[in-house]
C-alpha positions in Angstrom: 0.0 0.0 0.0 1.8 3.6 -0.7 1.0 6.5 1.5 1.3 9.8 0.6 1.1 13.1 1.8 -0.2 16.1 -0.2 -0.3 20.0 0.5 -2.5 22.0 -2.5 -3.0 18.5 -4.1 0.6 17.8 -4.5 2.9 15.0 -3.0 5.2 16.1 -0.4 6.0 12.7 1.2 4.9 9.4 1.8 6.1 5.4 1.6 5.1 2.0 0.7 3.9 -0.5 3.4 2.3 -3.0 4.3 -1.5 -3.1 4.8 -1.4 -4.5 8.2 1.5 -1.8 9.0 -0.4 1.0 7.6 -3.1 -0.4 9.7 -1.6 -0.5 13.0 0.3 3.2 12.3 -3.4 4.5 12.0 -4.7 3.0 14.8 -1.7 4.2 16.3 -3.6 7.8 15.5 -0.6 9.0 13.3 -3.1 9.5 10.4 -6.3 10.3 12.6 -9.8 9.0 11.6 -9.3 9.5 8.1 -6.5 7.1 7.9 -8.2 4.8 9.6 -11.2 5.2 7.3 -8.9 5.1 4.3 -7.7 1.9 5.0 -10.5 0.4 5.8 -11.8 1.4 2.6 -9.0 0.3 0.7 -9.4 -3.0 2.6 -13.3 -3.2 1.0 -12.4 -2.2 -2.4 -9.2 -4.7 -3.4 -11.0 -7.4 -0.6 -9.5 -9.7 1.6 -8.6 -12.8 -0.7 -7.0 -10.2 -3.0 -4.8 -8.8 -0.4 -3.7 -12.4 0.8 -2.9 -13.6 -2.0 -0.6 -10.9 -3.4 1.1 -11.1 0.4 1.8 -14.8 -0.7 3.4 -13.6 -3.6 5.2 -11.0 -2.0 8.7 -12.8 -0.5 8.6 -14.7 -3.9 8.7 -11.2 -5.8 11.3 -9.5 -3.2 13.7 -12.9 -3.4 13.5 -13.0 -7.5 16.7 -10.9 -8.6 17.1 -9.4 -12.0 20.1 -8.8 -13.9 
């Protein structure tokens, strides 16, 4: 999941993640209600067997090396 922060609709920062990390930093309250919201969201739109299936295929993709 990418995070980003904007000012006057442009992007002044942000970084990749995890879902569940992105998760757990909002319900830290670093991104308030809205973050939570967003994720939650997020969570609804892709859906669950989406999500755990592409973090099957996610050590698979980070161990393949290209040359």
């Amino acid at each position: 999941m990418s995070v980003n922060f904007l000012t006057d609709d442009k992007r002044i920062g942000g970084f990749n993640a995890s879902i569940k990390a992105v998760k757990a930093i909002a319900l830290g309250g670093f991104m308030g209600e809205l973050g939570i919201n967003a994720v939650d969201a997020y969570i609804d739109e892709v859906g669950k067997d989406t999500i755990i299936e592409d973090m099957k295929r996610r050590p698979s993709k980070k161990n393949s090396l290209t040359i």
